[in-house]
C-alpha positions in Angstrom: 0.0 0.0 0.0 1.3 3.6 -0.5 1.0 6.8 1.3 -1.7 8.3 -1.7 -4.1 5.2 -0.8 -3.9 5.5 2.6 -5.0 9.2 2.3 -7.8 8.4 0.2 -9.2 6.1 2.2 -8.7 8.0 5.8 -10.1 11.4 3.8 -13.2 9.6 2.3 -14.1 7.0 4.9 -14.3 4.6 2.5 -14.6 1.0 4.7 -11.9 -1.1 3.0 -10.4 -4.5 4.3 -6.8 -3.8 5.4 -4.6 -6.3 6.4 -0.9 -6.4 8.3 0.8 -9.9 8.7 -2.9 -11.8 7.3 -4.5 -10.0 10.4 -7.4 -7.2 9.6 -6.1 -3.6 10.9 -8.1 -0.6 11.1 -5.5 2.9 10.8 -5.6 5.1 13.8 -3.0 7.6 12.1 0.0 8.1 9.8 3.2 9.9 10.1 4.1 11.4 7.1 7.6 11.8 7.7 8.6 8.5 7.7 5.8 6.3 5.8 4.3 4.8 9.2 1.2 4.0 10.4 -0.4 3.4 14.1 -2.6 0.8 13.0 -4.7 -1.5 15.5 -5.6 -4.8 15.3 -9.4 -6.0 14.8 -9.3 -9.0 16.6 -7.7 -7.7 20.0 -6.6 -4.9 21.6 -3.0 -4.2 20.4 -2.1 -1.7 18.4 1.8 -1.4 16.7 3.2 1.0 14.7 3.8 -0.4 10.8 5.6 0.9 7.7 2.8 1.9 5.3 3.8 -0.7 2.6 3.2 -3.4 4.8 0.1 -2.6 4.6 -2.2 -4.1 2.3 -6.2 -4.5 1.1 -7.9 -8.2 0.3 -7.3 -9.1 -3.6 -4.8 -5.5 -3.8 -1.7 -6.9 -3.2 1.4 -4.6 -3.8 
């Protein structure tokens, strides 16, 4: 996933399936700077901070 996506779907609030390591994420916020996101997990309660293009959507792989 890249940093343009990212901002479409967080300025549209499109619902899209996003996945980090085969788990579903939802995005809590990015960092610019340095291509990160603070994404949490849907199935629990943690929450991690990612490098955007580890990132990716169901059937949309990079």
């Amino acid at each position: 996933m890249n940093l343009e996506r990212i901002h479409h779907i967080l300025n549209n609030k499109l619902k899209c399936d996003i996945f980090y390591d085969e788990r579903p994420v939802w995005i809590q916020g990015i960092d610019d700077s340095n291509d990160v996101a603070k994404i949490g997990f849907v199935d629990n309660f943690e929450e991690k901070d990612v490098y955007i293009e580890d990132l990716y959507e169901r059937n949309l792989y990079n």
